[in-house]
VOFITOR-622631 format. One record per residue (C-alpha): residue number from 1; x, y, z. Coordinates in steps of 0.5 Angstrom, whole numbers, padded with zeros to 4 digits, always signed. Example, Ala and Ser with C-alpha at 12.3 -4.5 7.8 and 13.67 -1.06 7.14 Angstrom:
<sites>
{1 {+0025 -0009 +0016}} {2 {+0027 -0002 +0014}} 
</sites>
This chain:
<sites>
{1 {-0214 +0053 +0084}} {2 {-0209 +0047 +0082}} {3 {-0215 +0043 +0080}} {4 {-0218 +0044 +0073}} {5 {-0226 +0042 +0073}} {6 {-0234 +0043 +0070}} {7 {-0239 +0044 +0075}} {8 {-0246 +0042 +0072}} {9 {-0251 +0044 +0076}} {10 {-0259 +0046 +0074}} {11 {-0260 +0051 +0080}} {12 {-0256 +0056 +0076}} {13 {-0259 +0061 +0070}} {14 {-0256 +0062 +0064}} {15 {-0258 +0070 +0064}} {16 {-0254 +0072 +0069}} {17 {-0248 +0078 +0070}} {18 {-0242 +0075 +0072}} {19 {-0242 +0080 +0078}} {20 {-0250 +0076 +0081}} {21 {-0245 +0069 +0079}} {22 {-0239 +0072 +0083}} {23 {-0245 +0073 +0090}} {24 {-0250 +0068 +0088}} {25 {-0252 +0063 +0094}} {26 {-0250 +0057 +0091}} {27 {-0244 +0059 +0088}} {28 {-0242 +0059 +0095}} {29 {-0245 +0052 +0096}} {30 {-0242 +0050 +0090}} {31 {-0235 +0053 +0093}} {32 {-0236 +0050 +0099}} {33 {-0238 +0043 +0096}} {34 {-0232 +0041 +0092}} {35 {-0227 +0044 +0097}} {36 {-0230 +0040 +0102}} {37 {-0230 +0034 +0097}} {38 {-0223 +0036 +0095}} {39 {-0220 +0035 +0102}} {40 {-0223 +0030 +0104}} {41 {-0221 +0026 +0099}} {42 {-0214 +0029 +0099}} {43 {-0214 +0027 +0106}} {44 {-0216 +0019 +0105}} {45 {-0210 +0019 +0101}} {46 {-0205 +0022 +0106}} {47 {-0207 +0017 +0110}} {48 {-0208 +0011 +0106}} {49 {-0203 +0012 +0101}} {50 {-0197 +0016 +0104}} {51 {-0192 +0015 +0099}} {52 {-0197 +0017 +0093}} {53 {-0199 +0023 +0098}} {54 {-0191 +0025 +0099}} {55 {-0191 +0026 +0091}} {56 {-0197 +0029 +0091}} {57 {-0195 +0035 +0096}} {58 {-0188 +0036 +0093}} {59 {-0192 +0039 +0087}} {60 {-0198 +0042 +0090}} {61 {-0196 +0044 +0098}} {62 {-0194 +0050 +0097}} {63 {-0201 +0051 +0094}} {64 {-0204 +0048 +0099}} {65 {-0202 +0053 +0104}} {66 {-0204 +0058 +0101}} {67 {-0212 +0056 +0104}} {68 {-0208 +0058 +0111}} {69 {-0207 +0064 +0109}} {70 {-0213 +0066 +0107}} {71 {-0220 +0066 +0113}} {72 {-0225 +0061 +0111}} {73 {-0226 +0054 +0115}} {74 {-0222 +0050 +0113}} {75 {-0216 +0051 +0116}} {76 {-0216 +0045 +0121}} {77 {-0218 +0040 +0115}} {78 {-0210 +0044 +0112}} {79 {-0206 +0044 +0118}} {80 {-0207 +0036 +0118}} {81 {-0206 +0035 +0110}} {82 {-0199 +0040 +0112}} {83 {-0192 +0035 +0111}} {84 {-0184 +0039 +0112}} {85 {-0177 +0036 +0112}} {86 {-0174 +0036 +0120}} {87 {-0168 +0038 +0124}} {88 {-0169 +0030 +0127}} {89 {-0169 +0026 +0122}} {90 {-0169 +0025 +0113}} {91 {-0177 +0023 +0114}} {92 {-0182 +0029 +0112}} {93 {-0187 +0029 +0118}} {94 {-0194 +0033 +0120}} {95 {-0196 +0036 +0125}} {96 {-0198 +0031 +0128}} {97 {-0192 +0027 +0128}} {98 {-0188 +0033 +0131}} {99 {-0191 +0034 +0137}} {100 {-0191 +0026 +0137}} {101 {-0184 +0028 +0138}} {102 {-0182 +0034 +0142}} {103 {-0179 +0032 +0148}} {104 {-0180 +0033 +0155}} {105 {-0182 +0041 +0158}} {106 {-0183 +0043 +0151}} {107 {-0188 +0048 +0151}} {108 {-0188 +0051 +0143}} {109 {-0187 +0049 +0136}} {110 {-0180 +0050 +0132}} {111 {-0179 +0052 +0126}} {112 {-0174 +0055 +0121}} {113 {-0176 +0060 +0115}} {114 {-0171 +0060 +0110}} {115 {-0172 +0058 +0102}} {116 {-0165 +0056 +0101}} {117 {-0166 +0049 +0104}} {118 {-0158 +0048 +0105}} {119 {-0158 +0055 +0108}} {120 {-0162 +0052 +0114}} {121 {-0159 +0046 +0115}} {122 {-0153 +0049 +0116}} {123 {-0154 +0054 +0120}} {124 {-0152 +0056 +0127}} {125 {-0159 +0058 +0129}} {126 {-0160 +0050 +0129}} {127 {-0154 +0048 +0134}} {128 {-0157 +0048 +0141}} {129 {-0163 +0045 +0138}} {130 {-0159 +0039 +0134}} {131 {-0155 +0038 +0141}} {132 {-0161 +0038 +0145}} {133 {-0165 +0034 +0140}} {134 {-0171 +0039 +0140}} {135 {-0174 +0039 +0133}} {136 {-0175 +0044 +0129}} {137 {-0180 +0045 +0123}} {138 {-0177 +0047 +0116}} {139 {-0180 +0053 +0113}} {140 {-0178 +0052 +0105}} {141 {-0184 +0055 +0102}} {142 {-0184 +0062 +0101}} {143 {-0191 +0063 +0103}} {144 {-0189 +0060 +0109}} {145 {-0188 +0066 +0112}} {146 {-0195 +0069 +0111}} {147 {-0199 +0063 +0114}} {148 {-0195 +0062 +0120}} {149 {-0198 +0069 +0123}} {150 {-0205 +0068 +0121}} {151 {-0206 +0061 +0124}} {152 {-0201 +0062 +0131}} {153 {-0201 +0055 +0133}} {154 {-0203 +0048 +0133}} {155 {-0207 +0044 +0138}} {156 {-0206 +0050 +0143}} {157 {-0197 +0050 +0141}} {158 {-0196 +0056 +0139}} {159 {-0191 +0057 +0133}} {160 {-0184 +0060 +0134}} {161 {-0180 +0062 +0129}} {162 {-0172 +0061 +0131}} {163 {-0170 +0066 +0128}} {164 {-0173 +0071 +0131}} {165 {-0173 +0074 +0139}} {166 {-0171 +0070 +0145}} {167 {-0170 +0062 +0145}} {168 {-0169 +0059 +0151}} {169 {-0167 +0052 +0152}} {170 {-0165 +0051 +0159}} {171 {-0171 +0048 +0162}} {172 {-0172 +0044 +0156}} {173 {-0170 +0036 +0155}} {174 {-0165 +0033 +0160}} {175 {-0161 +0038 +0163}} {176 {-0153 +0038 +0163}} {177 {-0148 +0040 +0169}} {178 {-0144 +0046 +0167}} {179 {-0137 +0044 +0168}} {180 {-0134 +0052 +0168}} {181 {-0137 +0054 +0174}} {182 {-0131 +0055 +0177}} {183 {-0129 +0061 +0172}} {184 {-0135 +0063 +0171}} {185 {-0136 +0069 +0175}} {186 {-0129 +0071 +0172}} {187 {-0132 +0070 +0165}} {188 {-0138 +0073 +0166}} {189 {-0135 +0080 +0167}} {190 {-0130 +0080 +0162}} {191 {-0136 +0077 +0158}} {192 {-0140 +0083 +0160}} {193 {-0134 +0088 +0158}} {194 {-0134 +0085 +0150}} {195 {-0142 +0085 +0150}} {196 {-0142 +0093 +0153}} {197 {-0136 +0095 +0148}} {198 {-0141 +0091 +0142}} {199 {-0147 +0095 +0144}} {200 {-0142 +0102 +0144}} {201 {-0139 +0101 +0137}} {202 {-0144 +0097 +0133}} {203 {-0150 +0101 +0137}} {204 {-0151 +0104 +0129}} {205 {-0152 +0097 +0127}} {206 {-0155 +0093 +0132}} {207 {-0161 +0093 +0137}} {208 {-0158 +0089 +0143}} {209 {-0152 +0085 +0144}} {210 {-0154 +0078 +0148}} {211 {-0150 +0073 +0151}} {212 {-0153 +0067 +0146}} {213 {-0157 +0060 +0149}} {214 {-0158 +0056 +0142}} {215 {-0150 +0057 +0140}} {216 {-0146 +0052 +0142}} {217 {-0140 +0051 +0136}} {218 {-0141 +0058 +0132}} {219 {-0138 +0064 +0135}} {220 {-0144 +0069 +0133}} {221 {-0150 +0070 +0130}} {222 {-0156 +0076 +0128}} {223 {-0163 +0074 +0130}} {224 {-0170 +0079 +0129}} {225 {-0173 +0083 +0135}} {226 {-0179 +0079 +0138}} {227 {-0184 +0085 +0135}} {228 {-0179 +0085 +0130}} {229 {-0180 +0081 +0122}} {230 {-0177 +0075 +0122}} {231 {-0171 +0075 +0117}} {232 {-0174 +0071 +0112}} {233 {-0179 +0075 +0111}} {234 {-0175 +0081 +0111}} {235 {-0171 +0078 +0106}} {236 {-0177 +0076 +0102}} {237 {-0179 +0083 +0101}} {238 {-0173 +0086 +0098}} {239 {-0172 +0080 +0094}} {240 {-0179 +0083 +0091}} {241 {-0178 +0090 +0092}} {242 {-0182 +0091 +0097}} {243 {-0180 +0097 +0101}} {244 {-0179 +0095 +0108}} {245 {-0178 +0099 +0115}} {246 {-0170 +0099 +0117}} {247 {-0170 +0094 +0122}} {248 {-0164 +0093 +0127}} {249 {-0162 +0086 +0129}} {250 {-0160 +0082 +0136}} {251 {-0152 +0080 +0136}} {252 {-0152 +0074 +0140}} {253 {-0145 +0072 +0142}} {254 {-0144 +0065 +0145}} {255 {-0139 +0066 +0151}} {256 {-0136 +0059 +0150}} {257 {-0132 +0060 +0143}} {258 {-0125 +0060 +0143}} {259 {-0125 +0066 +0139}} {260 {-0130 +0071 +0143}} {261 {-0127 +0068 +0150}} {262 {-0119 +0071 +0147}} {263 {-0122 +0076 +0144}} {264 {-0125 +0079 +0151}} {265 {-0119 +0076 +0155}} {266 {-0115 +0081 +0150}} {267 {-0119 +0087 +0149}} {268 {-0115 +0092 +0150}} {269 {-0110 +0089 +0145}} {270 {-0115 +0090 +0139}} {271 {-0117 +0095 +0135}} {272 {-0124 +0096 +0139}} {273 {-0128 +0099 +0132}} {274 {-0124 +0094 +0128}} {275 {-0126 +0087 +0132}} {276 {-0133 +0089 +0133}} {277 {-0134 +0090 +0125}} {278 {-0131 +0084 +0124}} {279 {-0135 +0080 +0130}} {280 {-0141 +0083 +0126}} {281 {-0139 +0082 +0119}} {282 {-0137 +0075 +0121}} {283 {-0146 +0074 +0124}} {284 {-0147 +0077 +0117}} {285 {-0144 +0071 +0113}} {286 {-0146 +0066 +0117}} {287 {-0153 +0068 +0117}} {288 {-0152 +0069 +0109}} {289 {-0151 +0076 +0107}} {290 {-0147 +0080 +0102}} {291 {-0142 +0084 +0106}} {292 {-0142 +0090 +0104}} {293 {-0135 +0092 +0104}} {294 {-0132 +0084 +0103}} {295 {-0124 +0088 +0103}} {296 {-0125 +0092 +0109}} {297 {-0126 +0085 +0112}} {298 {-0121 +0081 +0109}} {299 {-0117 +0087 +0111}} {300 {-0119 +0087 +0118}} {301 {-0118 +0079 +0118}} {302 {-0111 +0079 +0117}} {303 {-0109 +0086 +0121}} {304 {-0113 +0081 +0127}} {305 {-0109 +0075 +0125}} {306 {-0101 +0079 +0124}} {307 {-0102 +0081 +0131}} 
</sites>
């Protein structure tokens, strides 16, 4: 549709209502003609000419994507004509160059929805990702996020969204020793006593508390249930007003950070109700949301701090 142009054609009768022109055969033809040309065309260009092709994609990719979204036959011809930004490197890569650079025993395709391009460079979602050197797709369009769904995977690797469900890393890439193994039982139980207090006082706002596996600098994070909207999505549909089902998140806290670890060594120090409003206000900052009540936080911050 960003590509204005006259058909000639002598098959077609001039008498004719615009509602026999909408199902007439070679319409279809026609359609299926120019588009194919099209395509191909872009293609040629993609593969001869990748500058001019980059130049091209920043004004019409969004566009382009939009032939996912809907069911016809040319999803193979578009997923190849596909170029995004990636958590590795400054270069704007395809499909193909991607999968030339997963590494060894990944079995899926990462990606991160977000318009705000900043936001997902810095978020904390990244972490595990960027240590391991997984990498990770940018989704910065807003049509992204309804695509993804209808096309499922490429060459037989699913897409998987980093922001939504369970990711785990451990049996991807090199792995590394474990250094705290000697306390990690202790750990574990006063861990699991912090998860269990979370689950109780949050229990109204949250779906689950987890022990985090993508953390490593942050000390939490909120993710979307697996069956659950992705957070972009959700965060579209209020943008446009759309009603959306109250979903609850996962809080994933990560055992390592120096705050979590003090504060599950000194839970009976704090405030139980006040310390997991916090934790929680803290996930929703980093995830980028308005708290509600930034006074209370300030507030609760600064009690924790005197203390």
């Amino acid at each position: 549709r960003f590509i204005p142009g006259v058909v000639d054609s002598q098959d077609i009768s001039l008498n004719i209502s615009r509602e026999m022109l909408q199902n007439n055969p070679v319409i279809e033809k026609i359609k299926k003609g120019i588009t194919n040309k099209i395509l191909n065309e872009i293609s040629l260009i993609s593969k001869k000419e990748n500058l001019k092709y980059l130049d091209f994609w920043k004004n019409f990719g969004a566009v382009i994507k939009e032939g996912l979204y809907e069911f016809n036959d040319h999803h193979e011809k578009i997923l190849n004509l596909l170029r995004f930004e990636n958590s590795n490197n400054n270069e704007i890569i395809s499909l193909d160059n991607y999968v030339n650079q997963m590494i060894k025993d990944q079995k899926e395709i990462y990606y991160f929805a977000n318009t705000d391009k900043e936001h997902i460079k810095n978020s904390p979602q990244l972490e595990a990702f960027l240590e391991k050197k997984i990498p990770v797709l940018f989704m910065i369009d807003a049509v992204d996020e309804f695509w993804l769904p209808n096309i499922g995977k490429y060459k037989n690797f699913e897409f998987k969204s980093i922001t939504k469900g369970k990711v785990d890393l451990s049996n991807i890439g090199e792995k590394k020793e474990n250094k705290k193994d000697k306390n990690k039982t202790k750990l574990n139980s006063k861990i699991n006593d912090l998860t269990a207090l979370l689950k109780n006082e949050l229990k109204d706002n949250i779906s689950d508390v987890i022990v985090s596996e993508r953390l490593t600098k942050s000390p939490v994070l909120l993710v979307a249930e697996e069956s659950g909207m992705d957070i972009n999505m959700e965060k579209l549909m209020k943008m446009h007003n759309q009603k959306t089902p109250e979903s609850k998140k996962i809080l994933e806290i990560n055992a390592n950070h120096p705050m979590i670890l003090k504060i599950s060594e000194n839970l009976s120090n704090f405030d139980h109700k006040k310390i997991s409003k916090v934790i929680l206000d803290q996930a929703n900052i980093l995830d980028g949301n308005v708290l509600s009540n930034p006074t209370e936080y300030m507030e609760s911050l600064t009690d924790l701090f005197i203390k």
